[in-house]
N, C-alpha and C positions, 0 to 999 in steps of 0.2 A: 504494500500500500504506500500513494505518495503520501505526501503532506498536505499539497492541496483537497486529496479525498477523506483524510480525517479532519481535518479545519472545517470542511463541508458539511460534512457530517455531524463536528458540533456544534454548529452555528445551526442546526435544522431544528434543534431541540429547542422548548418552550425557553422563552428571556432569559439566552445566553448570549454575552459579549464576548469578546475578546478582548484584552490589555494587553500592558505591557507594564506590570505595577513595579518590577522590581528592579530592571535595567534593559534594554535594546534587545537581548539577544533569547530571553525567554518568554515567550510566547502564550500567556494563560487565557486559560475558558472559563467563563464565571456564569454560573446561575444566580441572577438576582443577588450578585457582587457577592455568591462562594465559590471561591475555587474548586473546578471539579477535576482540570486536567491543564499540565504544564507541558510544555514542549521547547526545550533547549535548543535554538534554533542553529548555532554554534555546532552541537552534534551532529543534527543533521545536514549543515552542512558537508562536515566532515566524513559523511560516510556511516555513522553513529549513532542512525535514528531512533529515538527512545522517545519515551513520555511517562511521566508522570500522575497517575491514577490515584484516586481516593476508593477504600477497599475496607469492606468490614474482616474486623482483626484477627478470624478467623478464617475465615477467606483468604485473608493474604496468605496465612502460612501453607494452608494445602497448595494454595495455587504457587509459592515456593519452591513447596516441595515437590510439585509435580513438572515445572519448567525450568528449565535453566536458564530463559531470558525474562523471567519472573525477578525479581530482586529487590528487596527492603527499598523502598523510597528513598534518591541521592536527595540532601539538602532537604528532608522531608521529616515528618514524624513516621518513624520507620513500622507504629504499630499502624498505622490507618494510611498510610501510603506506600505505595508500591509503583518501582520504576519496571516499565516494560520495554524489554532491547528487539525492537523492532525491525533491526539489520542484522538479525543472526538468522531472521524466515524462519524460525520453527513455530511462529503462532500464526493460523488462518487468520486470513481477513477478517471472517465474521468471526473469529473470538475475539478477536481487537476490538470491534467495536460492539460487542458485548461486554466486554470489561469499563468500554467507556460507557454503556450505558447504564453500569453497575455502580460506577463513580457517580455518575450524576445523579438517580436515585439513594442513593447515599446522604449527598448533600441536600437534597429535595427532604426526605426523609428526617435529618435533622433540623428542620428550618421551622419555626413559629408556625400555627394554624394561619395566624395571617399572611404569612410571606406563601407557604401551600395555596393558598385562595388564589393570589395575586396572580400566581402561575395558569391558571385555567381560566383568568380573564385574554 
């Protein structure tokens, strides 16, 4: 998968922006201003495409334990975020963006009844 086709892909989901809160070269998805998914744009330059996934704390460690391009979240809280190496090709496409839609219910899931409503206007 490019990066154009997961940028797409997250910008198709209910009030998500895109930023750039931290500095030029990382690339974040917010639902109603939470991070759901980061994308080091630096890596992918380089050949090193990865992202950044929000992941319930169990989940992440099976899912660990079962990939190798699975990996505690860089720069991340490494119990609820998980980095996934997307130029090693060992995860399909569609579990890619299954995990991304695992992240963003995540953060849907912990957000106020009110910020929930908001999203289904």
């Amino acid at each position: 998968m490019d990066i154009e086709q997961l940028r797409n892909y997250c910008l198709s989901k209910p009030k998500v922006t895109e930023t750039f809160p931290f500095d030029a070269h990382t690339l974040v998805f917010k639902v109603l201003d939470k991070m759901f998914a980061l994308f080091p744009l630096e890596k992918w330059d380089n050949g090193l495409a990865s992202i950044n996934l929000k992941c319930d704390p169990e989940y992440a460690l099976q899912l660990r334990a079962e990939h190798e391009s699975i990996v505690p979240g860089w720069h991340s809280n490494k119990k609820h975020w998980n980095t996934v190496y997307i130029y090693k090709s060992e995860l399909k496409p569609q579990f890619i963006l299954q995990l991304i839609d695992h992240s963003y219910d995540m953060v849907v899931r912990g957000m106020t009844k009110k910020m929930q409503l908001e999203l289904k206007k």
